[in-house]
Structure formats: C-alpha cells, structure tokens
C-alpha positions as CSV (number, residue, x, y, z in Angstrom):
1,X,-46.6,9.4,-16.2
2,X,-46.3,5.4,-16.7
3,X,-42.9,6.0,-17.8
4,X,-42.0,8.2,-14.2
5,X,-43.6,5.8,-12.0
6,X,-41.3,3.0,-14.2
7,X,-38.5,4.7,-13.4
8,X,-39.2,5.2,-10.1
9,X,-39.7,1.8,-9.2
10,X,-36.3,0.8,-11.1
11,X,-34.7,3.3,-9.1
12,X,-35.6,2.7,-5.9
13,X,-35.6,-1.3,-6.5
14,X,-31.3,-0.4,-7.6
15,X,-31.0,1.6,-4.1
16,X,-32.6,-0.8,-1.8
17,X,-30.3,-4.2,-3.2
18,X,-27.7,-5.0,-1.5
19,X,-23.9,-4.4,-2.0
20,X,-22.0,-7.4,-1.3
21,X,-18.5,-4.8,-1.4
22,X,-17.1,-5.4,2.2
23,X,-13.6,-4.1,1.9
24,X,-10.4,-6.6,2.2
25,X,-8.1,-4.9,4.0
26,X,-4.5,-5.4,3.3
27,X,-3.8,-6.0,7.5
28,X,-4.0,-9.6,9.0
29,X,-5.5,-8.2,12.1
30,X,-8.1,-6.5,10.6
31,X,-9.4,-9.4,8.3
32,X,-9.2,-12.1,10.7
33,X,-9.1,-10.6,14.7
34,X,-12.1,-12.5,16.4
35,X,-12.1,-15.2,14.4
36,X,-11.2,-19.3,16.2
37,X,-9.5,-21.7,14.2
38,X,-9.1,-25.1,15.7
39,X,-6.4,-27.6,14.5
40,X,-7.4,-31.0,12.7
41,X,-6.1,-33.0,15.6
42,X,-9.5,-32.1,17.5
43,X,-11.0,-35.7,16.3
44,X,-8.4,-37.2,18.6
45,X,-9.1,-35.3,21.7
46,X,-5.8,-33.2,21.7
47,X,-6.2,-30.1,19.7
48,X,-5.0,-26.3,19.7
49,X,-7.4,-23.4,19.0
50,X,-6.3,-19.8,18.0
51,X,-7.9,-16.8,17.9
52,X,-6.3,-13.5,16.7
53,X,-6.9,-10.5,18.7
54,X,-7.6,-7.0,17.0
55,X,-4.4,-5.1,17.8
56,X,-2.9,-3.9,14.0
57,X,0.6,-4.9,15.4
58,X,0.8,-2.7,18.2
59,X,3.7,-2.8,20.6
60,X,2.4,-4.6,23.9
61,X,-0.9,-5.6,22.7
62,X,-2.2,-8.9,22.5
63,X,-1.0,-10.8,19.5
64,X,-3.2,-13.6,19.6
65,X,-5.1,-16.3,21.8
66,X,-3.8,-19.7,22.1
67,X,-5.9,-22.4,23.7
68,X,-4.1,-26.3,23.6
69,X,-6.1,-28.9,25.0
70,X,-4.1,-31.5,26.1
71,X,-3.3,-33.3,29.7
72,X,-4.9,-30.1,31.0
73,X,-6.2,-27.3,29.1
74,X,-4.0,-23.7,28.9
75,X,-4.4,-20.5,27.6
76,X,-1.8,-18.3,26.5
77,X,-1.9,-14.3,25.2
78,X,1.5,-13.4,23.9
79,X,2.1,-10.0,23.7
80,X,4.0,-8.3,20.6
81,X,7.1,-7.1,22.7
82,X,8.5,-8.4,25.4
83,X,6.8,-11.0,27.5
84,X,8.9,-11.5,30.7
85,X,8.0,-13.4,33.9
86,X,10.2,-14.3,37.1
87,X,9.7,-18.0,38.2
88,X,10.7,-18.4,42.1
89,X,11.9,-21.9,42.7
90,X,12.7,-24.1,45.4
91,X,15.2,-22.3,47.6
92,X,14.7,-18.9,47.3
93,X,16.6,-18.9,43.9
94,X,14.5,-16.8,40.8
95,X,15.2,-17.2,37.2
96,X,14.0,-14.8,34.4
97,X,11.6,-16.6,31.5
98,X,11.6,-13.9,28.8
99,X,10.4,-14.3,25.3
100,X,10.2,-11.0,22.7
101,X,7.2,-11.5,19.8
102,X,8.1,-9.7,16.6
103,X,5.7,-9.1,13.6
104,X,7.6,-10.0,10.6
105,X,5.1,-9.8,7.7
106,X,1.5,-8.6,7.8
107,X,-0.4,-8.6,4.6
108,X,-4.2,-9.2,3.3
109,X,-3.8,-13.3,4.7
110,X,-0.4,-14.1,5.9
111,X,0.2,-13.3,9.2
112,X,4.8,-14.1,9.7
113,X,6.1,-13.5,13.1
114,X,9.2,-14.5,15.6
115,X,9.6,-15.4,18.7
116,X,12.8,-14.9,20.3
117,X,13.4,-17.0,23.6
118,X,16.1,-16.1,26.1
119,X,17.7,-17.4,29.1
120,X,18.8,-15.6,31.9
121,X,21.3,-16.3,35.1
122,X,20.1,-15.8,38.7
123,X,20.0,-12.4,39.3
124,X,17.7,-11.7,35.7
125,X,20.1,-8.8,34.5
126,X,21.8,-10.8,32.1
127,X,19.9,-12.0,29.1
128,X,21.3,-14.3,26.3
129,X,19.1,-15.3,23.0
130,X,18.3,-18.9,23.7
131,X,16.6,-20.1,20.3
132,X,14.4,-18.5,17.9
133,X,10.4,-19.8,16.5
134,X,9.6,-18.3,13.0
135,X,5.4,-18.7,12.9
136,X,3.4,-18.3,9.6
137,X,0.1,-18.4,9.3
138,X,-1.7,-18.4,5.7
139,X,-5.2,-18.1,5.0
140,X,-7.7,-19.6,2.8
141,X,-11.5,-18.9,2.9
142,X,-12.0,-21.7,5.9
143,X,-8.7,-23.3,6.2
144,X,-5.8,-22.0,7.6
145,X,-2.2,-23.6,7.6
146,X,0.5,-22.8,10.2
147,X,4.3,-23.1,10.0
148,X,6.6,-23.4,12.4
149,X,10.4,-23.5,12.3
150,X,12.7,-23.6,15.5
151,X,16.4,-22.6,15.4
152,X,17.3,-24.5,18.8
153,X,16.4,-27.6,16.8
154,X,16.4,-27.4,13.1
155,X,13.4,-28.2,12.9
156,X,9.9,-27.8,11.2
157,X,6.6,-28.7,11.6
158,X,3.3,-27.8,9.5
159,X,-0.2,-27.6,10.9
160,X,-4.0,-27.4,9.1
161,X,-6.8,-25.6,11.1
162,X,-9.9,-25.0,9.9
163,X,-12.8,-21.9,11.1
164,X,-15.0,-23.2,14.0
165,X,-17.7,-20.9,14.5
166,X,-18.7,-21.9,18.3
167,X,-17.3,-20.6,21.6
168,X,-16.1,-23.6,23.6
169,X,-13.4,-22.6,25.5
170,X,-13.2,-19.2,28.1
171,X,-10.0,-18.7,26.8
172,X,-12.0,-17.0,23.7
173,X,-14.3,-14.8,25.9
C-alpha cells in the first residue's frame, strides 16, 4: 500500500510541475506583436519606440507602431500595402503622398521589409517610384538591432533598441 501511495504522490507531483515548452513560432508577428522596443538614444531625450502589431503579414493591416520623440512627438501605423494620402496645399493645388509597405522576409526573429515611396503630379493619376527603404529588424532575447538602407541616397544607417516593458506613450494603447 506504501508503495501505491509512493507512486501516487510521484505522480501527481510530475503532473502538477510546470512545463516551461511555450512554442517559438517560425512568424515575426507572432513572436514579437505587442511587444515596445525603444532606441538607445532615449538618454538624450530624442528617441524612437516600435511596437509590432499582430497582423501575420496581412495585406492592409497594420505593420507596426512607430512613436519618434523629437521637436514634437508623432505616431505613425504603416500599413502593409498601399498607404496613400492627398495633401491640399496653398492654392487649391493637391499632390498625392503614396508609399507601398512590402514584407520581404518573415522568419522565427528577423522581420525584412520595403518601403517603396512614390511621387505623383497634380492630378494624383500618375505615380512614379521615387526611392526605395529596405528595413531589417533582428532579434535577440532583449535587444533588437534595425537596419536601414535608402536607394534615393546610398545610404545606411544601423540602430540598437532594447525591450521596455512600460507604457509611456498613447501611441502604444
């Protein structure tokens, strides 16, 4: 009976622990949606945040939530797809700002996509590709490096954030 009770306990002390098995999915989204990382510049005052949004690369979802902190603080939410807007400026005269987001790479940490900026005459009918932004994003436990290269300039720039785990801006609510 000694030996039942044993076993018993044995068992029921294996079922009750714990399984630290939370699955890694191979999508970006799914790993890291929710989640605000805030640049290293924050000690100076002038920072970016970013926060992905939960989407799985869906066409006209929200591909993430930019916050920059500057003169005045912004918030953007691209949209994978096309993002267009009509500015109306001084005299009656409209011009088209369109930019297309485009998921190049998904994968377990590595977020890749482009951003495709166009101009646009008058009468917003006639689009032209102005420049291209190719963004990486690579993950590491709490750090999280961005890339950025830009076509209309030749130019690169790199970029270290690191998890925050605080609200502090409404551009995250």
């Amino acid at each position: 009976m000694k030996k039942y009770v044993f076993f018993l306990f044995i068992l029921l002390q294996a079922c009750s622990k714990e399984t630290n098995t939370a699955a890694v999915s191979n999508d970006f989204f799914i790993n890291h949606s929710g989640k605000v990382w805030v640049s290293n510049l924050r000690l100076i005052g002038e920072y970016q945040a970013v926060r992905f949004e939960p989407n799985q690369g869906e066409e006209t979802q929200p591909l993430l939530t930019y916050f920059i902190n500057r003169s005045q603080r912004e918030c953007y939410t691209p949209r994978i797809g096309d993002n267009s807007t009509t500015i109306q400026a001084a005299g009656g005269i409209s011009s088209c700002n369109k930019t297309r987001y485009e998921i190049v790479l998904n994968t377990t940490n590595r977020l890749d996509f482009q951003v495709v900026y166009y101009v646009s005459g008058e009468d917003c009918t006639t689009l032209e590709v102005d420049y291209t932004e190719n963004h990486s994003y690579l993950i590491s436990d709490e750090l999280m490096r961005h890339s950025l290269n830009r076509t209309a300039d030749n130019s690169s720039t790199s970029q270290a954030f690191y998890r925050y785990r605080e609200s502090f801006s409404s551009c995250f609510n």
